[in-house]
C-alpha positions as a LaTeX table, in Angstrom:
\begin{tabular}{lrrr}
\hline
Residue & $x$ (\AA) & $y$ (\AA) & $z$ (\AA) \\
\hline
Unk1 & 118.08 & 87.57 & 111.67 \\
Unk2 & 115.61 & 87.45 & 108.92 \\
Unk3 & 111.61 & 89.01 & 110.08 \\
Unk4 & 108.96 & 88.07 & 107.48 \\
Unk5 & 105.77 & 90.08 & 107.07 \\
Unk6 & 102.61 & 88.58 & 105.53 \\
Unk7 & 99.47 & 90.78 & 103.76 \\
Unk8 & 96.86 & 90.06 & 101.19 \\
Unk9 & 94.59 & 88.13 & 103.27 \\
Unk10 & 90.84 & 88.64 & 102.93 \\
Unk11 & 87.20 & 87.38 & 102.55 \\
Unk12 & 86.85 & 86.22 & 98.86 \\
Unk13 & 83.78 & 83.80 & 97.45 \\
Unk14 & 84.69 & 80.68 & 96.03 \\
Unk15 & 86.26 & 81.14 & 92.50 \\
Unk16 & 87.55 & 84.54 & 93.77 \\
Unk17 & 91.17 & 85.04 & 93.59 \\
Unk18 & 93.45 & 86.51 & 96.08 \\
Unk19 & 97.24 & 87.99 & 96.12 \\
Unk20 & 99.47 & 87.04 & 98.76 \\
Unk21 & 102.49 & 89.01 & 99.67 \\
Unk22 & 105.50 & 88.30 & 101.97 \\
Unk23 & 107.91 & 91.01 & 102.70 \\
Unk24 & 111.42 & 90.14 & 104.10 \\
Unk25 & 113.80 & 92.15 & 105.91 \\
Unk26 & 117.17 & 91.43 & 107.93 \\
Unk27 & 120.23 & 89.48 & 106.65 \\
Unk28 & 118.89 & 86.96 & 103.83 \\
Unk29 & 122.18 & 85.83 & 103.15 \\
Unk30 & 121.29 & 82.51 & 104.40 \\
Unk31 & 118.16 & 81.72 & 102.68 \\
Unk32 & 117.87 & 79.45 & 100.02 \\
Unk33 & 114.13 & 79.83 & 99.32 \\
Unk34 & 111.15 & 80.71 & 100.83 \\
Unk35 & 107.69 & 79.02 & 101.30 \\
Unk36 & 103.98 & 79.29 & 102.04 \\
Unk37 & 102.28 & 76.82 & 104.35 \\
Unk38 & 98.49 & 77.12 & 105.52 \\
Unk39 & 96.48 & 75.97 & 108.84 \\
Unk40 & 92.94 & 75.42 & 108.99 \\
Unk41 & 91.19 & 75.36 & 112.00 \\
Unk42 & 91.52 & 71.91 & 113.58 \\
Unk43 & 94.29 & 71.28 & 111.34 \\
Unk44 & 97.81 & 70.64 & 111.07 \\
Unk45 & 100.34 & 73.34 & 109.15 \\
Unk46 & 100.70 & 72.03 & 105.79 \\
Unk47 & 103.17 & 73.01 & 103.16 \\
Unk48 & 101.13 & 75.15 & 100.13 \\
Unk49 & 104.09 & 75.95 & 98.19 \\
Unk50 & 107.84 & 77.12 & 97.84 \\
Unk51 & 110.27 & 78.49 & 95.79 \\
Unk52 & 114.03 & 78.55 & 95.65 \\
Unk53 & 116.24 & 81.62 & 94.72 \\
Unk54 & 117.07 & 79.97 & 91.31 \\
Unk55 & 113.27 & 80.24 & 90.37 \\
Unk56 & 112.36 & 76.24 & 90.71 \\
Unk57 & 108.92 & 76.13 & 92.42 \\
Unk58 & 107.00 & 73.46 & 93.80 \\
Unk59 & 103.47 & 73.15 & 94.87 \\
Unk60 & 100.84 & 71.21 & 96.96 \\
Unk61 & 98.74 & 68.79 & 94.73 \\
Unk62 & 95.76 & 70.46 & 96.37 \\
Unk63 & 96.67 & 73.68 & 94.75 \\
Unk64 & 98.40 & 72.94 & 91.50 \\
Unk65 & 97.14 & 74.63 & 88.64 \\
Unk66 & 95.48 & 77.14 & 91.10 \\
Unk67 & 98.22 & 78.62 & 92.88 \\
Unk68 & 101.30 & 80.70 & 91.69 \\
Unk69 & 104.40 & 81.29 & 94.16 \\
Unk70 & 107.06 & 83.96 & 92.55 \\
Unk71 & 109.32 & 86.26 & 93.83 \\
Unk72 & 110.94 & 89.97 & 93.15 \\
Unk73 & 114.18 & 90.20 & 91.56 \\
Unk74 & 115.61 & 91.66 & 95.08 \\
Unk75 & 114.64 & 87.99 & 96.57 \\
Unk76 & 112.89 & 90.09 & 99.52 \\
Unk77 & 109.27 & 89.84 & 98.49 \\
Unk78 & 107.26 & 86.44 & 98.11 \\
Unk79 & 104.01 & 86.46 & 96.09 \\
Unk80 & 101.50 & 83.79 & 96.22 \\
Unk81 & 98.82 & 84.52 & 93.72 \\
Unk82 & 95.66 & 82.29 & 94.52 \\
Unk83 & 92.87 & 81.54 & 91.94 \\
Unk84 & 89.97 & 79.92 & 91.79 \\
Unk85 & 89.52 & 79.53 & 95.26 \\
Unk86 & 87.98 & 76.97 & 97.55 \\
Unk87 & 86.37 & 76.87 & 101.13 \\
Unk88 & 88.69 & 74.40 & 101.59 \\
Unk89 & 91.14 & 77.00 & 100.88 \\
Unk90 & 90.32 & 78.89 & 103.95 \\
Unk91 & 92.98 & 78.83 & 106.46 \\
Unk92 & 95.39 & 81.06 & 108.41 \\
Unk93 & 98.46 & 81.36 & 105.18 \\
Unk94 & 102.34 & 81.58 & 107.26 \\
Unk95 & 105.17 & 82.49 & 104.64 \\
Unk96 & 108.41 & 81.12 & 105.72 \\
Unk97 & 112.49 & 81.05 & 105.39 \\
Unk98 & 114.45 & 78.20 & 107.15 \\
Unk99 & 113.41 & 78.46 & 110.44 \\
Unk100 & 111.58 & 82.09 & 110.44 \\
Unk101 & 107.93 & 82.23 & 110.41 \\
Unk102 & 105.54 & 85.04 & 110.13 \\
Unk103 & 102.48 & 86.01 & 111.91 \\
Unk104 & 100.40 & 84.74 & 109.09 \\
Unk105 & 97.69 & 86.29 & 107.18 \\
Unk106 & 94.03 & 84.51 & 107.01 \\
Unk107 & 92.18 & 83.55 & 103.89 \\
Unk108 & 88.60 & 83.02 & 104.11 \\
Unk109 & 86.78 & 81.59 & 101.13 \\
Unk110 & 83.22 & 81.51 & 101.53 \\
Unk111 & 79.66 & 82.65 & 99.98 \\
\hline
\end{tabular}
């Protein structure tokens, strides 16, 4: 069973940037890639970005250009480096692997 730990959130003002890390333990054989999705307050989970284990990434149109999702060479730790950040950015960040979520880690973008 694969367990998925999120850090990096924070308070950042708009055009800040922010890390993102997700750490996974447990048996990975079964996991193809890995993902970050987002939920703002009122609403629904949305898919930011994800990334396979052969290194092809794809991202939200919202966040293209802004966002980078990468990996460690061990496959166990997800990055999503964030720049130039939006309020509309702000949102509770969940990384995920097939069906394993984490707890998430909140982003708040604001002045």
């Amino acid at each position: 069973q694969v367990q998925l730990v999120e850090s990096g959130g924070g308070l950042v003002q708009p055009g800040g940037s922010l890390r993102l890390f997700c750490v996974a333990s447990g048996s990975m054989a079964r996991i193809i890639g890995m993902a970050w999705y987002r939920q703002a307050p009122g609403k629904e989970r949305e898919l930011v970005a994800a990334i396979s284990w052969t290194g092809s990434t794809m991202y939200a149109d919202s966040v293209k250009e802004r966002f980078t999702i990468s990996k460690d060479n061990n496959g166990n730790t997800v990055y999503l480096q964030m720049n130039s950040l939006k309020p509309e950015d702000t949102a509770l960040y969940y990384c995920n692997a097939e069906a394993t979520w984490g707890k998430g880690t909140t982003v708040t973008v604001s002045s």
